[in-house]
N, C-alpha and C positions, 0 to 999 in steps of 0.2 A: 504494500500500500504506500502510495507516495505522500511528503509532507502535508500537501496539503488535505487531501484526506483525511488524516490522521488528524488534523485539525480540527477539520470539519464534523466531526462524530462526536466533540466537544462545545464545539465555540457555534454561532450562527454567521457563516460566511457568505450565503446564495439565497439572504430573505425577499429581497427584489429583484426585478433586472432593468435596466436602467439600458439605452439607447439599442433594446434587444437583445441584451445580454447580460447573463448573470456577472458578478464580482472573479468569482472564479477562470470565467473566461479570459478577463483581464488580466488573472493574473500572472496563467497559464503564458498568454502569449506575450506579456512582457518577459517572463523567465526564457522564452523560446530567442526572444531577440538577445537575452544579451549572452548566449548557447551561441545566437549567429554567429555575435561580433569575440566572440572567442573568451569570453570571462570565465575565473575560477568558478569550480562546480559550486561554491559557497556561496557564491556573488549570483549564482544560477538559480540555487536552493532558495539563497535571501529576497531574488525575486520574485520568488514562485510566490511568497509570503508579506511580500514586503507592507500591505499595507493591513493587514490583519490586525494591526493595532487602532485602529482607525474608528474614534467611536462617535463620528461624525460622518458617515459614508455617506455618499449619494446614493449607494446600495440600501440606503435605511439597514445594516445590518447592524448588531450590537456589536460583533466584533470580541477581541480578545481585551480583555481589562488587562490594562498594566501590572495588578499586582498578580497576573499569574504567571507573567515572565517565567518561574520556574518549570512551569508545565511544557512551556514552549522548548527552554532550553531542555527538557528530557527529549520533547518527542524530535528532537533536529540536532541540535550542538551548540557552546558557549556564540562562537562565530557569526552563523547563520541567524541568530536570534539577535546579539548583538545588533548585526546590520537591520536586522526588521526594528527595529526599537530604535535606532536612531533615524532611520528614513521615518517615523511615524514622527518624530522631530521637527524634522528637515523641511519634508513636503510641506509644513503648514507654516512656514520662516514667510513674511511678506517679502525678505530682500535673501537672497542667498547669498548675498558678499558675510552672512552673519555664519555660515557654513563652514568656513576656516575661523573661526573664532575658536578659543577654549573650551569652549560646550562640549565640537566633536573632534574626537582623539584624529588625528592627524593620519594616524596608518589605517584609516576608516575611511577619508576622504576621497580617494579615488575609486574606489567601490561605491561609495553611497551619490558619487555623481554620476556613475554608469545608469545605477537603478531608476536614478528621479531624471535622466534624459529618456532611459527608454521607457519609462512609465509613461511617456509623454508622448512621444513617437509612438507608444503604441496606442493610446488613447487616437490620435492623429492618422495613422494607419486604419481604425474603425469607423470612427466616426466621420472624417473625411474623405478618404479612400474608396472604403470599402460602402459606407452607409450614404455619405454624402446630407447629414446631415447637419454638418457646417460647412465651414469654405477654409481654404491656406487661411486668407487673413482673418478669419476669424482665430485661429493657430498660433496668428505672430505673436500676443500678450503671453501666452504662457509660454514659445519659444524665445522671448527676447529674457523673460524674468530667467531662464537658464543660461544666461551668458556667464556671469561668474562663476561657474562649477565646469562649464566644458571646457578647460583647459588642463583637468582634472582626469577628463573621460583620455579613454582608450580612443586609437589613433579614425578606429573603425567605425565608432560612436558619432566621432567627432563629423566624420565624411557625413553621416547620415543627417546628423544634426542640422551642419549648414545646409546641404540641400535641401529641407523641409523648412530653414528657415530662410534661403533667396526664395523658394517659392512662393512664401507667406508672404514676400514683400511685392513680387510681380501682379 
């Protein structure tokens, strides 16, 4: 059974679906992208989960409560868990130049700007792409707010990034 799963049998991850699609699908296929662009299987795992903390979802789900952190680090690893708990940080920063601040340990950094570009990219990938229920430039505001963190991502991230964000500006 894979992490998320194992989550799921716990926690409430797929109570709504939101633009067609459950939370889970989301999470799946951000974890798929950053598989593409070649990231450790931790960075892989941490996206499958990454926003499982999230007790604010658009998903309306309840999600994992912070204080069971421990349950998470049983059914994954110190790592993996770490990273989901700091992106549940991260993503809700209004400026990510606060992203390198003291908050987040430093050898977390370039991992947790992998996950919160391809979180984005993939949301961008569904809902524009595939759904067409926005446009590029509806895209550019939450592709400009990741400017500070993609010099952080992986080289392959990065390629994908800008392309989705010259096009959000055409």
């Amino acid at each position: 059974m894979n992490l998320l799963s194992q989550i799921a049998l716990s926690y409430e991850i797929d109570k709504s679906k939101i633009y067609g699609r459950h939370h889970s699908a989301h999470l799946i296929q951000t974890a798929g992208l950053l598989r593409k662009h070649g990231c450790r299987k931790e960075v892989i795992a941490a996206g499958l989960i990454h926003s499982i903390y999230d007790s604010n979802s658009i998903y309306q789900n309840n999600g994992v409560p912070i204080t069971d952190r421990k349950n998470i680090i049983d059914i994954t690893n110190k790592e993996i868990e770490e990273l989901a708990y700091y992106y549940s940080l991260a993503h809700v920063l209004e400026d990510y130049n606060h992203l390198v601040s003291t908050i987040f340990p430093k050898r977390l950094i370039g991992d947790l700007a992998d996950i919160l570009v391809c979180d984005i990219i993939e949301q961008i990938i569904w809902c524009v792409d595939e759904k067409k229920i926005f446009t590029y430039q509806d895209a550019y505001e939450h592709l400009h707010k990741l400017s500070p963190v993609i010099s952080y991502c992986r080289e392959s991230i990065k390629v994908d990034y800008y392309h989705y964000l010259q096009t959000s500006l055409s």
